[in-house]
N, C-alpha and C positions, 0 to 999 in steps of 0.2 A: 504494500500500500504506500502510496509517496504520501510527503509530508504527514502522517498521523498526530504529529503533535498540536496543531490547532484544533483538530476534532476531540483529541483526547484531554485538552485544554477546558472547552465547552459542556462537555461531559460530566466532568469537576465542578462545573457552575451550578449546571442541573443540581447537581447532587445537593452544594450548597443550598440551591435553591428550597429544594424539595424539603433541606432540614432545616431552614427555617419556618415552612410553610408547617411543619410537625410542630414543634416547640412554639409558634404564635398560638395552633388551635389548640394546642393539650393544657398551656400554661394556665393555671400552678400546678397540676402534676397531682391533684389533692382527688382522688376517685374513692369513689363511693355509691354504696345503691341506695337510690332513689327513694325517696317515701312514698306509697302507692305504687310500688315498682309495674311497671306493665312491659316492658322488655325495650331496648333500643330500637327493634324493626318497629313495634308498633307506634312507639312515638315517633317515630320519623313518616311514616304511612300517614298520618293523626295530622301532622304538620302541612297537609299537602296544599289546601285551600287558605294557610296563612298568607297573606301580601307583605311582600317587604317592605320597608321605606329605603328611601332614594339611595340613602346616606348608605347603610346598609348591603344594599346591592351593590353595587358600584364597587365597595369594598371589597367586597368578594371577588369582582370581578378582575380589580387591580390583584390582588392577592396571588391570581394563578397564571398571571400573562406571563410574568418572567419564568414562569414552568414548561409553559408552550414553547415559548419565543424561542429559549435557550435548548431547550429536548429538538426542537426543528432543526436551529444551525447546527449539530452536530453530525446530521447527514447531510450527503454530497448533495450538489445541485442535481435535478432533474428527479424522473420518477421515485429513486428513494427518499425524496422530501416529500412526495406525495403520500408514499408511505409511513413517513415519521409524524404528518399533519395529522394520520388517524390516531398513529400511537399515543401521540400526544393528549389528542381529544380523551382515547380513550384513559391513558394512565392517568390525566390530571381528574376524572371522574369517578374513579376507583381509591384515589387518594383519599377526593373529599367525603364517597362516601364513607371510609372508611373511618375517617375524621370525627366525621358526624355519627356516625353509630358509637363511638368512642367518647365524645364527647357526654354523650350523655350519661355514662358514671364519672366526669369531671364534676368539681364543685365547680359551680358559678358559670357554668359552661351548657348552653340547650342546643338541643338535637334539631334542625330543621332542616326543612325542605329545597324551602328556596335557596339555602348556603351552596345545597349541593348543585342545582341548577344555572346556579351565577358560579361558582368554581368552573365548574364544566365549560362554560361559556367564555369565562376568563381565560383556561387553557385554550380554547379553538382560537378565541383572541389571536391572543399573543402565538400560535402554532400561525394564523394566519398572516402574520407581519412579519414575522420569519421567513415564510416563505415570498414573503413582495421583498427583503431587502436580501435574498437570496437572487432575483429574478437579475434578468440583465438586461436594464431598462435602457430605453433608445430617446428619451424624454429630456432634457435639456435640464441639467444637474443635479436630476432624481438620481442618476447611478451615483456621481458623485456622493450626495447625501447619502445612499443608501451602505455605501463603503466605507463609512468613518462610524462605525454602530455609537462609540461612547459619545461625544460631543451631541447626536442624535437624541441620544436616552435621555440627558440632560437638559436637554430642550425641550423633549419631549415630557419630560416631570416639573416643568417649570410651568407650562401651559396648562396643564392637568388641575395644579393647583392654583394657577392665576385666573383661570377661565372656569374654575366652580359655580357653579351647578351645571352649567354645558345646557340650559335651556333659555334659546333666543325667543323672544315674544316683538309684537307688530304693534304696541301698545306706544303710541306717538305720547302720553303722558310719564312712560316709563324712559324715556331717551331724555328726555328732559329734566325728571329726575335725575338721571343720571349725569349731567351737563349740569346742573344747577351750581355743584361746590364751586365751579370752572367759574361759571357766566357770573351769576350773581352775589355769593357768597365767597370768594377767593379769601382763602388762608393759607397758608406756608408755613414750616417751621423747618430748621435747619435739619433737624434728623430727618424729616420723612423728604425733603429733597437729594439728602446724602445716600438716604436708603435707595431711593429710587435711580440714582445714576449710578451706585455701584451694582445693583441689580442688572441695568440695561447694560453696564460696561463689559458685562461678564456675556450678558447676552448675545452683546456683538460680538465678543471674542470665540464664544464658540458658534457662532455663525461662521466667522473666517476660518476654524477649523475644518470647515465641512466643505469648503470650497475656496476655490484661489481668492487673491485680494481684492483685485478691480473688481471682479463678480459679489462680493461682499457690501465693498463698498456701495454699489449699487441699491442689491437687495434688502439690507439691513434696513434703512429704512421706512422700505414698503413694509418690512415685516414689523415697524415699529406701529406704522397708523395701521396695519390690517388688527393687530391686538387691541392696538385702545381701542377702535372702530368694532370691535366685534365682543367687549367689556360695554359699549352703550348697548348692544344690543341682547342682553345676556342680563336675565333676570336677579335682582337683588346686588347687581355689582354697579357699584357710584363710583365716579371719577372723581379725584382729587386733582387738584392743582399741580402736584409735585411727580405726579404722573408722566403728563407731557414732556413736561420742564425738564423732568430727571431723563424721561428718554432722548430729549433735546440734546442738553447737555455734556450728556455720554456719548452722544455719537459724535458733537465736535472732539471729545478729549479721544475718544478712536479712531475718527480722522489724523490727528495727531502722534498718534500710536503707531499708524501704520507707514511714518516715515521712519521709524526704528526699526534695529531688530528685531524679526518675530520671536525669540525669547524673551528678550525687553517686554516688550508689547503682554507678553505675554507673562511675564513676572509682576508688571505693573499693574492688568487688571485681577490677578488672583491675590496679590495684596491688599488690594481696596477691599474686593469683597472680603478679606480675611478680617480686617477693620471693621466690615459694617457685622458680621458674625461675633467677633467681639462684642460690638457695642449693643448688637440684640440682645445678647445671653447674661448681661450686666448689667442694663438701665434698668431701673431710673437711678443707678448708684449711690441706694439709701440701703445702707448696709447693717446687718444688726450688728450688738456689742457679742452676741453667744451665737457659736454656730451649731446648724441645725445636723442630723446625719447623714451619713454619705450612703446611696444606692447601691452594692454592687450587683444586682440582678439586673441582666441585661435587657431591656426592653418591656421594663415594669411598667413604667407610666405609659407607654403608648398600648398596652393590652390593659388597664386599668380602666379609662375613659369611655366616651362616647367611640363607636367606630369611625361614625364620620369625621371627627375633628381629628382623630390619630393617624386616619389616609391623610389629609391634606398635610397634616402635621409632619408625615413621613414623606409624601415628595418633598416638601420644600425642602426638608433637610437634605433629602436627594439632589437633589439640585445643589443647594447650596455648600454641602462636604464634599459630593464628586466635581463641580463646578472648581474649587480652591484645589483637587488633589490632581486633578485634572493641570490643570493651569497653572500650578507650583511647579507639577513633573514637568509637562513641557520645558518650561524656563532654566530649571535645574538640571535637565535630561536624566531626571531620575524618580517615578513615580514614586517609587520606595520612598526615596528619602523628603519626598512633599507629604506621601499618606503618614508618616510618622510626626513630620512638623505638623500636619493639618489635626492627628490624632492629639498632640502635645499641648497644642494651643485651645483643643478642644476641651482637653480634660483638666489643666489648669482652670478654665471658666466656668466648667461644672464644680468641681472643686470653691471655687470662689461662691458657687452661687448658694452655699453651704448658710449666707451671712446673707443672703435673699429674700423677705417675705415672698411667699407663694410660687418660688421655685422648687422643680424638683429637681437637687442633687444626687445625679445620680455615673454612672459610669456608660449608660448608650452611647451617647454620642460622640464620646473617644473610642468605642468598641465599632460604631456605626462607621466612621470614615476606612479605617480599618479594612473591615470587610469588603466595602465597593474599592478600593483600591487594589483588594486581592480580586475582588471580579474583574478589574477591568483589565488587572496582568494577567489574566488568565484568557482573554479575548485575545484575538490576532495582532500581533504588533503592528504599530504604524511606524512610518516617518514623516518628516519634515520634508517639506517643498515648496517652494513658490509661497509661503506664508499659512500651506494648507496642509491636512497631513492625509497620506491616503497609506494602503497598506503596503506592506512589505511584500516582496514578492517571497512567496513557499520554496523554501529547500528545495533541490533536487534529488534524486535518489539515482543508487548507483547506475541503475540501467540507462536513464536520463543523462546521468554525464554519460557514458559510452556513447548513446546515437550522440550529444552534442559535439564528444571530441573526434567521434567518425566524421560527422557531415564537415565540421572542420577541419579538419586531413582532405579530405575529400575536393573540397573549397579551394584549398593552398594547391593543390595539384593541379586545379584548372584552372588555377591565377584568379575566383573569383572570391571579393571580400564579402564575407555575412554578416548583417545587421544584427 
């Protein structure tokens, strides 16, 4: 088999993958039967005609796409992805239900239906975007986009939770709503304009990851007013002031960026953002005299809460740890050694946030960069080019060099040079 090691890279991820999707559903690990026991098949049967809420679903169905997505890339292109989009389907539905029957001698943990129907749905998901950024599109910088997966993801989890709920309405009183902080009521304060251009500065930078520079320069942009223009139309989301402004702003200091170095460029806007994560994880810097305890269970508070605030809760973080591990590695030419500053800086401000009212200190989020830093070294290498990075090309194997060093002997013989 040539190259195996990017497929058996991916594989790794899965696996990752699949053992966190174990450890979110089972946690705390406290089992027990049930009072008025009736058995797990039939509470799960009992469940059938419950409706879920939004928040809910949705979760579920983010939950199981990087099961799909990643179980897909690990076969070759062509018919055995076709064959892996079932497997997928089917393994990620055999997980949940197995989850779900499980679940219900957890403490704190219920058996449903619709979990397992949005799992399911979430694997085919994500088994189906696997196989479009598998395809070999003929489309004007789809391919491009579709060959850089991490800067992708990242974009990709940043919209997810900036474009929350994902339902547009026609309602000309809600657009105005929405425009009103803008039009009539204009207020500003330093932090949410700081937040908001170190957010869009990052945003452009991994736009120019995914494509050359002038093409960037270009697009960024459009893709700056298609967002806000589609936040007016996207029920219960209001435009602030600092919005525009901030995405204004960042595109001049990116414009400015990309007369540097693309590592400059690129060390500069994963530092800002490391600044605004700072200053998130710390304000309003009224600190108490006694500090409070430290967490070390990993991913307490985000399986504690509501589901819906603990997805949005988890891309931004997504976004915002792989966005700095991302963008430090680049700069440094060493993901390792950014995931370990990005984890340092992390965990120092959990630490601090010990002396927080209404923080939870705890150790995720130095565990959380961490881990996507190991996923994204476990993805295909890329390189650097033109400002952009695209992948490496795959090793050759031994039979592969023979025909190259044949046709080349071959070539030198008849005086012709090969490309």
């Amino acid at each position: 088999m040539s190259a195996p090691m990017p497929h058996a890279k991916i594989w790794l991820v899965t696996i990752i993958v699949a053992t966190v999707i174990i450890y979110g559903s089972l946690y705390p690990f406290e089992f027990r039967l049930p009072p008025h026991d009736i058995g797990p098949v039939a509470a799960f049967l009992a469940s059938i005609w419950e409706r879920p809420g939004r928040g809910d679903a949705l979760a579920n169905i983010l939950l199981y796409m990087p099961l799909g997505f990643f179980f897909v890339l690990g076969f070759r292109r062509g018919p055995a992805q076709n064959v892996g989009l079932v497997l997928a389907t089917a393994i990620g539905a055999l997980l949940s239900l197995s989850m779900e029957l499980t679940q219900y001698y957890d403490e704190g943990r219920v058996t449903s239906f619709s979990d397992f129907y949005a799992n399911t749905g979430g694997a085919l998901l994500g088994a189906l975007a696997a196989k479009a950024v598998g395809a070999r599109f003929r489309l004007p910088l789809i391919g491009e986009i579709s060959g850089r997966p991490i800067p992708t993801l990242l974009l990709i989890a940043w919209l997810a939770y900036r474009m929350y709920p994902y339902v547009p309405t026609i309602d000309l009183h809600k657009y105005w709503n929405a425009l009103k902080p803008i039009v009539l009521t204009p207020s500003l304060t330093g932090y949410d304009l700081f937040r908001q251009t170190a957010i869009w500065l990052a945003v452009y930078a991994l736009i120019e990851a995914c494509m050359r520079r002038r093409q960037a320069a270009f697009l960024a942009p459009l893709f700056a007013v298609a967002v806000l223009g589609a936040k007016v139309l996207v029920i219960t989301i209001v435009l602030k002031l600092s919005d525009p402004l901030g995405a204004g702003i960042a595109y001049a200091i990116w414009l400015l960026l990309l007369l540097l170095p693309a590592r400059l460029a690129a060390a500069i806007a994963g530092l800002v953002l490391c600044g605004y994560v700072v200053a998130l994880r710390l304000e309003p810097f009224a600190f108490l005299p006694v500090a409070r305890d430290f967490g070390w269970i990993p991913f307490l508070s985000l399986m504690q809460g509501s589901v819906e605030v603990d997805t949005l809760a988890f891309l931004e973080k997504f976004f915002l740890y792989g966005a700095m591990v991302y963008l430090l590695g680049n700069a440094v030419g060493s993901r390792l050694v950014a995931a370990l500053f990005v984890a340092t800086v992390l965990f120092a401000t959990s630490w601090a946030e010990r002396y927080l009212p209404g923080r939870s200190a705890e150790i995720t989020d130095g565990l959380l960069a961490l881990v996507m830093a190991a996923m994204f070294a476990l993805l295909p290498a890329e390189k650097e080019i033109g400002g952009a990075t695209e992948p490496k090309p795959q090793s050759l194997t031994a039979r592969e060099r023979q025909l190259r060093d044949w046709q080349q002997a071959q070539a030198r013989a008849l005086g012709v040079k090969l490309e």
